[in-house]
C-alpha positions in Angstrom: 26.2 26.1 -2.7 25.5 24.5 -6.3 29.5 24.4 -6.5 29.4 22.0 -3.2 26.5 20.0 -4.3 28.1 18.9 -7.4 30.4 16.2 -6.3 30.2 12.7 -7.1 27.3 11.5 -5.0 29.3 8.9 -3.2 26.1 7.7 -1.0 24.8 5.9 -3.9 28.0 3.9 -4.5 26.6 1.7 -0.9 24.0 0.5 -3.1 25.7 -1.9 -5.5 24.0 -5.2 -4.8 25.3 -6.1 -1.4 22.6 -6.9 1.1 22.8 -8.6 4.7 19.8 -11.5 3.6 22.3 -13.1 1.2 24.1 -14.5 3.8 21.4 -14.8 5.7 19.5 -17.4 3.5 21.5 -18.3 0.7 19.3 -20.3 -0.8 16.8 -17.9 -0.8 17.5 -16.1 -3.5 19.2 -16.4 -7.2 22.6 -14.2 -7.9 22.4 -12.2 -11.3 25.1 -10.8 -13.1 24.0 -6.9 -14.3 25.1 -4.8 -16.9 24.5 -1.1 -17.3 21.2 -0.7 -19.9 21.4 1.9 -22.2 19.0 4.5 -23.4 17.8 5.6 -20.0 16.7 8.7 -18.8 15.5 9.8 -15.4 11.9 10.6 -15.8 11.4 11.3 -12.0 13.1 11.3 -8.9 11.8 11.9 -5.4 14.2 14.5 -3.7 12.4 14.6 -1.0 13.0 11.0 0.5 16.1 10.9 -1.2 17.1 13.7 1.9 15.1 12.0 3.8 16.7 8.7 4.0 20.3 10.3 3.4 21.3 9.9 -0.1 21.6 13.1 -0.8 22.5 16.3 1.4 19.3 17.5 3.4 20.0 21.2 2.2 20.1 19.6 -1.8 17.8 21.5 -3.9 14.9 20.0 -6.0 17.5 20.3 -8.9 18.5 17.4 -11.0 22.2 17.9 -11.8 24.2 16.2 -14.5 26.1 14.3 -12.2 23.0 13.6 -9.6 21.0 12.0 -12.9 24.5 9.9 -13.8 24.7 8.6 -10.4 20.8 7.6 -10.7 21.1 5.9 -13.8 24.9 4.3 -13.1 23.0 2.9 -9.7 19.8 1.6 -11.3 19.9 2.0 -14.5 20.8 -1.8 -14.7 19.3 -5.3 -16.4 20.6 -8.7 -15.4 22.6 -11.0 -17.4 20.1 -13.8 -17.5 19.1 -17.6 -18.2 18.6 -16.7 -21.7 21.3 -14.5 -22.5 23.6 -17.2 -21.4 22.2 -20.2 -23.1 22.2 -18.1 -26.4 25.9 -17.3 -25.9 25.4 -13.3 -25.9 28.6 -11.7 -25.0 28.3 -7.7 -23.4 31.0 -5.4 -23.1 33.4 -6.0 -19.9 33.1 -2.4 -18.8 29.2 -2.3 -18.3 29.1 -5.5 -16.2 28.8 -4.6 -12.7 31.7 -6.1 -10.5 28.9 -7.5 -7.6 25.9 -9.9 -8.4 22.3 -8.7 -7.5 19.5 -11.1 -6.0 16.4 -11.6 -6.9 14.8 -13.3 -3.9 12.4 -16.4 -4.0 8.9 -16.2 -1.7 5.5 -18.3 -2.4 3.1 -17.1 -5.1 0.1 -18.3 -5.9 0.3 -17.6 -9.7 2.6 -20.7 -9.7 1.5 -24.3 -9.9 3.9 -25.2 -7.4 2.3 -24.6 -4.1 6.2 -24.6 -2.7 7.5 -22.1 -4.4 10.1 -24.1 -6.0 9.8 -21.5 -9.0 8.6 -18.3 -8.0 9.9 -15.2 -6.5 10.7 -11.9 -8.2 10.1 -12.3 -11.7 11.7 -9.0 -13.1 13.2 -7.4 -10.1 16.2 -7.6 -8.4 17.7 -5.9 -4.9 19.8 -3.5 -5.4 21.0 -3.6 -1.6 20.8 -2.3 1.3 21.6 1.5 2.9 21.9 2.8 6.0 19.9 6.3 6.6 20.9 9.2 8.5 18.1 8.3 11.2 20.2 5.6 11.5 17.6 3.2 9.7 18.5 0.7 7.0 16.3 1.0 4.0 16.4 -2.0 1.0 16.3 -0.9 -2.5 14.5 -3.2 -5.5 14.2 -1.9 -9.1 11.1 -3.3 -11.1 11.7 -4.2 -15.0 15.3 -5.3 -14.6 14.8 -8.2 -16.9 13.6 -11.7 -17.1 14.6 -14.1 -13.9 14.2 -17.7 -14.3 11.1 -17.4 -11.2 8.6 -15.6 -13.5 5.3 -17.2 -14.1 5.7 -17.1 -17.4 9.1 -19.5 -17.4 7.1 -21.8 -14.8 4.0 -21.9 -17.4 5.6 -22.6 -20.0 9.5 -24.6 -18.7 11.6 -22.2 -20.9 13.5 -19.2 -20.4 12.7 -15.8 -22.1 14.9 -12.6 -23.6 14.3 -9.8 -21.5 12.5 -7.7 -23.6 10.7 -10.4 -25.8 7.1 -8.7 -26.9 5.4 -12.3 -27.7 5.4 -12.4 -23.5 4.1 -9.7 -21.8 4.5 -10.3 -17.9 7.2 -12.6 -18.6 9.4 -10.4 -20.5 11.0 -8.9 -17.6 9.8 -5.2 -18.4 8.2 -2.5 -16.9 6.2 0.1 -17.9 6.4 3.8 -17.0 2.6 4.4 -16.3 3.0 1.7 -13.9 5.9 3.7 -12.3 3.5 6.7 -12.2 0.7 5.0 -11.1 2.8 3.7 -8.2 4.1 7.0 -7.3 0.9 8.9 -7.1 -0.8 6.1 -5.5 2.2 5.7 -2.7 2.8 9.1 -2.0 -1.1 9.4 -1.5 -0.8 6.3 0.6 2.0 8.1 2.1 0.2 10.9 3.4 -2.7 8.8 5.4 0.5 7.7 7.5 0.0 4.4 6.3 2.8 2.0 5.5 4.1 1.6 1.7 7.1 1.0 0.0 7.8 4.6 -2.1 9.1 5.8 -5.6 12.4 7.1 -5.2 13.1 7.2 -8.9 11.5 6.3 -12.4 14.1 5.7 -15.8 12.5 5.5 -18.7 13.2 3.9 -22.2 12.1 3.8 -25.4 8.4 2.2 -26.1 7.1 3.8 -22.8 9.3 1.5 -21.0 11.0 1.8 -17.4 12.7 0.6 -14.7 11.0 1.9 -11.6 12.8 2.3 -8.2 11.2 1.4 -4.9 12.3 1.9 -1.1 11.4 0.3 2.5 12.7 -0.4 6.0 12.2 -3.3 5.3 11.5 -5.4 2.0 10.5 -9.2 3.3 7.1 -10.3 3.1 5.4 -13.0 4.7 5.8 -15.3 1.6 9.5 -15.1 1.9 8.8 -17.0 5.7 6.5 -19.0 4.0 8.5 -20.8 1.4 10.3 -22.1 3.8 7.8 -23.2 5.8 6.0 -25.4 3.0 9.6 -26.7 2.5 10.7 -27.7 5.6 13.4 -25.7 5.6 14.2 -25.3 9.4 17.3 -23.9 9.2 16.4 -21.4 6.6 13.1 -20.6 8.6 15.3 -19.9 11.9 18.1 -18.3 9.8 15.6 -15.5 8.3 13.7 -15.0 11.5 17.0 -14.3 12.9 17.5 -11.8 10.0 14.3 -10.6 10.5 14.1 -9.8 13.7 17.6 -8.4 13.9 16.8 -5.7 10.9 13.4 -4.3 13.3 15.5 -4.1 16.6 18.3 -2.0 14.8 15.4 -0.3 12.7 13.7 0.9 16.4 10.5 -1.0 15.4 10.7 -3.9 17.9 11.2 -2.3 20.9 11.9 -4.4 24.0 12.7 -7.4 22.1 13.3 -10.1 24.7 16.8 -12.0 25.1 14.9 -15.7 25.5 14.1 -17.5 22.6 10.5 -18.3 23.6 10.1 -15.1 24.6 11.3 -13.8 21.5 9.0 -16.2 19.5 5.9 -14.8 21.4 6.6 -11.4 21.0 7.4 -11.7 17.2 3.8 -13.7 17.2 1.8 -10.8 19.2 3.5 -8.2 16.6 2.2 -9.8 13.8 -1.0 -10.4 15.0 -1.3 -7.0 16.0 -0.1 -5.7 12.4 -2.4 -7.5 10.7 -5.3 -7.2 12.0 -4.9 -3.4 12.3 -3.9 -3.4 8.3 -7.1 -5.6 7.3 -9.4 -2.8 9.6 -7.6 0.1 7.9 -7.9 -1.4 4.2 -11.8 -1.5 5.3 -12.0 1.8 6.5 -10.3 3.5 4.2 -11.5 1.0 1.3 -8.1 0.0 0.0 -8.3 -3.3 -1.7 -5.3 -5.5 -1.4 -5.2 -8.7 -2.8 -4.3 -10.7 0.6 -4.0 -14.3 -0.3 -2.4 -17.5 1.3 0.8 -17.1 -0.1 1.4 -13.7 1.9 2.6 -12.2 -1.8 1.2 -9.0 -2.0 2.1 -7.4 1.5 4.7 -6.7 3.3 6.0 -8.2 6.6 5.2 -4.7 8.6 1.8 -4.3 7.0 3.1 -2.2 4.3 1.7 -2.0 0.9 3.7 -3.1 -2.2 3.3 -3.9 -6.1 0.4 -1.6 -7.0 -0.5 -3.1 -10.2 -3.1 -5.0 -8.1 -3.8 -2.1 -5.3 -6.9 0.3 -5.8 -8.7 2.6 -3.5 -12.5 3.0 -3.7 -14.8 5.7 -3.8 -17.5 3.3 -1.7 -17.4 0.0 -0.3 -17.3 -1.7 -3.5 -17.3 -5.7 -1.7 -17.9 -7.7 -4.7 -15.3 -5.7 -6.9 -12.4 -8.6 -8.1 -9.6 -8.6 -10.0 -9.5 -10.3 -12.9 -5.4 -12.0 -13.2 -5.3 -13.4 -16.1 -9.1 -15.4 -15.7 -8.2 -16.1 -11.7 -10.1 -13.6 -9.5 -8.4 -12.5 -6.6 -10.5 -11.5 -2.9 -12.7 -9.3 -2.4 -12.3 -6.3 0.2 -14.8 -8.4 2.8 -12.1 -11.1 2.4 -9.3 -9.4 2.9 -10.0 -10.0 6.9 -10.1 -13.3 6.8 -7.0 -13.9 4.8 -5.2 -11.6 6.8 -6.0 -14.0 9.8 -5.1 -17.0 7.9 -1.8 -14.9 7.3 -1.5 -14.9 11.3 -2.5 -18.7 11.6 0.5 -19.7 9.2 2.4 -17.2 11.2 1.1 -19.5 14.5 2.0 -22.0 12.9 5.8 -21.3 11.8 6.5 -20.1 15.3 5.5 -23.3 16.9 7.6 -25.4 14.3 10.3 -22.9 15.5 9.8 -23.8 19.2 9.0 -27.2 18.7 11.2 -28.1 15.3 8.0 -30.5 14.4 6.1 -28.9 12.0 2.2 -29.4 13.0 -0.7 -29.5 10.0 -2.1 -25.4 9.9 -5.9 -26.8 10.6 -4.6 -27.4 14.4 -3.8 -23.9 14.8 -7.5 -22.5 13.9 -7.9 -21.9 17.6 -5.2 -20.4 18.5 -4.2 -17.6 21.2 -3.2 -15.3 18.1 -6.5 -15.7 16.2 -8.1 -14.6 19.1 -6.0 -11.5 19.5 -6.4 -10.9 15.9 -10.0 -11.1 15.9 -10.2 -8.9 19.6 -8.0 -6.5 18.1 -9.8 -5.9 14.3 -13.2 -5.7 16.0 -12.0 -2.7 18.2 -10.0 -1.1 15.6 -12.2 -1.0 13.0 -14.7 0.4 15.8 -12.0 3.1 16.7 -11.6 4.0 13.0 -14.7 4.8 12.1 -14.7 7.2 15.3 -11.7 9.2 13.8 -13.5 9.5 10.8 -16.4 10.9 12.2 -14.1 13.5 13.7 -13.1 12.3 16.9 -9.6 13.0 17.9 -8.1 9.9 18.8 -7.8 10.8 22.6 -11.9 11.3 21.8 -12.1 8.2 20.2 -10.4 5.9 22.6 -12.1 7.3 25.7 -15.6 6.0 23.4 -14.1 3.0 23.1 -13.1 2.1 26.5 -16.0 4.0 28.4 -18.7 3.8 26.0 -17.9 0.6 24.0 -21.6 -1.1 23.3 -22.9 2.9 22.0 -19.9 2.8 19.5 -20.8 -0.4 18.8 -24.2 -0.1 18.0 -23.4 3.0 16.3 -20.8 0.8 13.6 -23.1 -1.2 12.8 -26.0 0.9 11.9 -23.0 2.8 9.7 -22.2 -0.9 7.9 -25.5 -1.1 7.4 -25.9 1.3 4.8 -21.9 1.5 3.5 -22.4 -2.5 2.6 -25.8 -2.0 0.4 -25.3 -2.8 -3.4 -26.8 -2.5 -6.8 -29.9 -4.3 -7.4 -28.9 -4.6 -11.4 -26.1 -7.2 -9.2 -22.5 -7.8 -11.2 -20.8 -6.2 -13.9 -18.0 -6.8 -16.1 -14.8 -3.9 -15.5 -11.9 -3.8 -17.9 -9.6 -5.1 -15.1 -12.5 -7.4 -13.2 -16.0 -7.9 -12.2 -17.9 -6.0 -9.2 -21.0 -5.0 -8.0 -21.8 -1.4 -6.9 -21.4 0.4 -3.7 -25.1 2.5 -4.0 -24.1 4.5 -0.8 -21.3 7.2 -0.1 -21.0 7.6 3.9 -18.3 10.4 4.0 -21.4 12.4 2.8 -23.5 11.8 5.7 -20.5 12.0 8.0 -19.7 15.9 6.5 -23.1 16.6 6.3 -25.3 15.5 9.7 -22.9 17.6 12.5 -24.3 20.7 9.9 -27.5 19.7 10.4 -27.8 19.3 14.1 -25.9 22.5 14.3 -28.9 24.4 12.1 -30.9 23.3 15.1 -32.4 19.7 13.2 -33.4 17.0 15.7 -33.6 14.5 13.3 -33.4 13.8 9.5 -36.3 12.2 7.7 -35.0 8.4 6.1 -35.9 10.4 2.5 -33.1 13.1 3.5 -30.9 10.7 5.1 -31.0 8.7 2.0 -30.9 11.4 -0.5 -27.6 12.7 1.0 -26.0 9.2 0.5 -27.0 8.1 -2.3 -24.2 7.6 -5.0 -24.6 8.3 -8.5 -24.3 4.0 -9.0 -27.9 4.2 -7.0 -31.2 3.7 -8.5 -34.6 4.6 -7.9 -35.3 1.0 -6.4 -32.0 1.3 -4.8 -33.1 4.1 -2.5 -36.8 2.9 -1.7 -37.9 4.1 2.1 -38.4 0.8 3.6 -40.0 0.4 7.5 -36.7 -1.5 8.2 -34.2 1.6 6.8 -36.8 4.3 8.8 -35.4 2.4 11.4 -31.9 2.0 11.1 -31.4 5.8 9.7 -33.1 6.6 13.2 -30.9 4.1 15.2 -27.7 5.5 13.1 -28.7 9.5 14.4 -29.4 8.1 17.8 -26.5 6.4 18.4 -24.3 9.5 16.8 -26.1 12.1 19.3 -25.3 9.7 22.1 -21.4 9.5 21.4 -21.5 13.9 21.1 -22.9 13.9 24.0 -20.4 11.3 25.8 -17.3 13.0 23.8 -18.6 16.4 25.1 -18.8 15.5 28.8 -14.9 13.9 28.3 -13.7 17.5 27.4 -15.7 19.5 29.6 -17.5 21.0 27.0 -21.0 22.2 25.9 -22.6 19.7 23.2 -22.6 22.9 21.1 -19.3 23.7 21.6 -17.8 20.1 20.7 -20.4 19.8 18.0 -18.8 23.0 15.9 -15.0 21.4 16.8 -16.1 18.0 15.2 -18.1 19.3 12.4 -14.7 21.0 11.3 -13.1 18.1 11.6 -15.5 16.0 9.6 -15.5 18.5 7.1 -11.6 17.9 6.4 -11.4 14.5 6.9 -14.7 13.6 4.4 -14.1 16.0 2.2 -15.8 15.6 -1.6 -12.0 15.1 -3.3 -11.3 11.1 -2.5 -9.0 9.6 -4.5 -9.9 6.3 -6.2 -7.7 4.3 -8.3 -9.6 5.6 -11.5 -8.5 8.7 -10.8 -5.1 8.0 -10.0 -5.0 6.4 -13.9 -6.6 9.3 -15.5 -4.1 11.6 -13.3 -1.4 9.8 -15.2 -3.0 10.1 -18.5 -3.2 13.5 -18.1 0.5 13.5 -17.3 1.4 11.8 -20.3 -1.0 14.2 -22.4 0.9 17.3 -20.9 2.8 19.0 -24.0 5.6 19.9 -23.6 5.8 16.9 -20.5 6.7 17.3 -17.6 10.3 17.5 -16.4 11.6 15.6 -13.3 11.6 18.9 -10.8 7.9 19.3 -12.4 6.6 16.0 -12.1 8.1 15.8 -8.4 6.4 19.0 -7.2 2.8 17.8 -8.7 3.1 14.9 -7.0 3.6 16.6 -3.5 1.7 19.5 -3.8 -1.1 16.7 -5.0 0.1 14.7 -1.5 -0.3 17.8 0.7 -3.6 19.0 -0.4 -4.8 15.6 0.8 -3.8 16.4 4.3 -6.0 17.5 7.3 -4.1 20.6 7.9 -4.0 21.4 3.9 -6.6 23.8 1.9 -6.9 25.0 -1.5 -5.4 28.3 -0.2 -2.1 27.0 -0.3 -2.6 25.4 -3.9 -3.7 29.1 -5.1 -0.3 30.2 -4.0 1.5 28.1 -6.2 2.5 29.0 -9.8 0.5 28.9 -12.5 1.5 25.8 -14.5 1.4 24.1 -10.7 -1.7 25.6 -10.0 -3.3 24.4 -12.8 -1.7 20.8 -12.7 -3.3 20.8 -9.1 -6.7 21.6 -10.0 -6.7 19.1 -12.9 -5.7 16.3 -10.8 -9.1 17.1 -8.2 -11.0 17.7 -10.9 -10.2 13.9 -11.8 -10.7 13.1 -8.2 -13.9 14.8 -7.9 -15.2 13.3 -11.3 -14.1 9.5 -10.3 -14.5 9.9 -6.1 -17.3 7.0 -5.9 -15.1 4.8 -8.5 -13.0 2.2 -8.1 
């Protein structure tokens, strides 16, 4: 089999810096010449989306052969020719310039002055094209640390062009790191397994000085700020040429289904899609406290909801809602905001499709009303609501019949639960190494796991003392958990309101309270399980990787990271991480150690 394997990997000569959008909107993006970069070495390469997708054979083993690591570094192994390199007359050997140019698209960001986006765009990645899967799916390929392009913020800050590489610029320079290709991986694949949407790792190459170039995959790469520079432009014809684009890509990709023939109708659909997406995303980011910095400039997400760029991304123990990012001295949102920018995401959105219809582009203030908005805001409120059912342990037959049967009890029952998630720290803010926040004081999975136990050991009710002493964090303090007259309340109403929806779930499947009250106490015993990973942990996890001597190979490093994945799963338990090998094993029960240690973090 190894004999038949070992061939010259001809799938990954389709990626080689063609890609449909090009032609789509050519000015939309800047053409680079590349040249093969020396010195690399794959660090890590996902095999399993590689068979996945279809770059290599689905019965390929988890073996990095000579010529599959060749092919990897031929295919991305690569740094553009640049601005710089060109003014300064640098000449590179014919032979390890690639015969096609690679893009590096331009989209709005708010890091630049320009509130156009006459100068921004990817800043040190390029495309490296475009494949079509064996599910019959095209996927986009981008490489981050490919080099400087003329659309960082650092040649917009300063009007000059930099050497890729240059260390008196650190952003700028055009470089990645490889913890940041680690930190990406982990944190994607984990992202990954909650079956929420992410671009992936597929492959890490690392340099010298900790460097790397690291490889990321999606269905589809566009974000909103690649719609919206052309909307603060004016650009119709680009606007209507990438929509085109756009929408063409999801109805070959299956994700549009029943796309309409009619213009209008096409516009309206496109608009009740993205209303839809968002406002689901924004509800899941609060439910499962990931913060993403949404902002105007529709930057840091992508056009299906799917999470990108996690140099910025973190996942918190609690509902940390003051926590901010600190960019340079400009903070970004906060996790409460994220909401609202996702809406004003869906009113520029309104806002484009009616300068589509119309080709008179309206100001954005007269689309604050609009149908959209409404759906949006119809859509998060139930969806949040239906969220926080699932985590309790509701299947999501369960949950939906609570929400269309027995809406105002799941209601009430939300917002006794926000009560307590949203308290903070009476000590107020604090300085982070990467921001500012305010602590979260109570952990909710904890009540979640524990109450169903309680009422099953024949407990009517817990006292507010208990209640609170099973929540509290280890950010609370002793003022932080005083039993008030108004929290004897609410931890009553919050018990109440639980007992209520057992009963009505129970009566739905025919079942004794008892019965259904075992069922969901397993359930919540998976799903709020102690282990939740936080973004602390995920940088200590890759700390510890780094530590590891002698490190890790490729086929290691690729097996942590899915037998990591997999525990994190419902239908996983650490009976399946004791079966693994030692040095696995071990690696395993580091990483939840971390994620123990750090669960209420950041």
């Amino acid at each position: 089999m190894a004999k038949s394997l070992n061939k010259n990997y001809s799938t990954f000569d389709k990626i080689n810096g063609k890609h449909p959008l090009k032609k789509a909107i050519p000015s939309g993006h800047i053409d680079y010449d590349v040249r093969c970069r020396p010195g690399g070495k794959v660090r890590y390469f996902n095999f399993d989306l590689a068979r996945e997708i279809g770059l290599i054979p689905k019965n390929h083993p988890n073996k990095l052969y000579k010529e599959l690591s060749d092919k990897i570094l031929h295919t991305f192994g690569l740094i553009i020719i640049n601005e710089y390199d060109k003014n300064n007359g640098k000449v590179f050997p014919v032979d390890q310039i690639k015969p096609n140019k690679y893009m590096a698209t331009r989209y709005l960001q708010l890091q630049h002055k320009s509130r156009t986006g006459k100068t921004s765009g990817d800043g040190r990645s390029i495309w490296n094209g475009s494949f079509l899967g064996n599910d019959s799916k095209y996927y986009d390929f981008s490489s981050c640390g490919t080099g400087a392009t003329k659309l960082s913020p650092a040649t917009s800050k300063f009007n000059k062009f930099f050497e890729s590489g240059d260390p008196s610029i650190s952003y700028g320079c055009g470089y990645s790191e490889v913890d940041e290709g680690l930190e990406t991986l982990f944190f994607s694949e984990v992202i990954n397994s909650y079956d929420i949407k992410t671009e992936r790792a597929l492959a890490i190459i690392e340099y010298k000085d900790s460097m790397a170039i690291n490889v990321r995959v999606h269905e589809n790469l566009l974000r909103p700020s690649h719609f919206f520079i052309h909307l603060k432009q004016n650009n119709f014809s680009m606007l209507e040429n990438l929509f085109n684009y756009h929408c063409d890509r999801e109805v070959k990709n299956k994700n549009y289904l029943g796309f309409p023939k009619e213009r209008d109708a096409q516009l309206k659909y496109f608009l009740e899609k993205i209303s839809h997406t968002f406002s689901h995303l924004s509800a899941v980011f609060e439910d499962r406290y990931i913060f993403c910095w949404l902002d105007w400039d529709g930057d840091n997400i992508l056009m299906d909801g799917g999470i990108l760029d996690y140099g910025s991304i973190r996942q918190f123990g609690l509902f940390h809602a003051e926590y901010r990012y600190d960019d340079d001295g400009r903070y970004s949102t906060n996790i409460k905001e994220q909401k609202d920018k996702a809406r004003y995401i869906v009113q520029t959105f309104a806002q484009m499709v009616d300068y589509l219809e119309t080709g008179k582009k309206k100001p954005i203030q007269k689309f604050a009303n609009h149908w959209s908005l409404k759906l949006f805001d119809k859509e998060f409120a139930k969806f949040k609501r239906f969220l926080l059912l699932k985590k309790v342990g509701y299947t999501e037959e369960e949950s939906q019949h609570l929400i269309d049967k027995h809406y105002i009890i799941a209601d009430r029952f939300y917002k006794q639960f926000t009560y307590f998630e949203r308290r903070q720290a009476a000590r107020g803010m604090k300085k982070l190494p990467d921001g500012i926040t305010r602590d979260a004081i109570f952990c909710m999975r904890d009540i979640l796991r524990e109450l169903p136990q309680y009422l099953l050991n024949g407990y009517e009710e817990l006292s507010t003392s208990d209640f609170i002493k099973i929540i509290q964090s280890h950010y609370a303090s002793k003022k932080d958990c005083q039993v008030t007259q108004y929290r004897k309340k609410k931890s009553w109403l919050f018990q109440d309101y639980f007992k209520k929806l057992i009963k009505h779930a129970a009566d739905f499947n025919k079942q004794s309270e008892l019965e259904f009250l075992l069922k969901l106490s397993i359930r919540s015993s998976s799903i709020n399980r102690i282990e939740q990973v936080t973004g602390d942990s995920i940088s200590h996890i890759v700390m510890m990787i780094n530590e590891q001597k002698p490190r890790l190979d490729p086929l290691e490093l690729h097996e942590l990271c899915v037998n990591f994945s997999n525990f994190l799963k419902l239908d996983h338990n650490l009976q399946l991480v004791q079966s693994l090998k030692k040095k696995q094993y071990n690696l395993v029960k580091e990483c939840f150690e971390i994620v123990r240690e750090y669960r209420e973090g950041i």
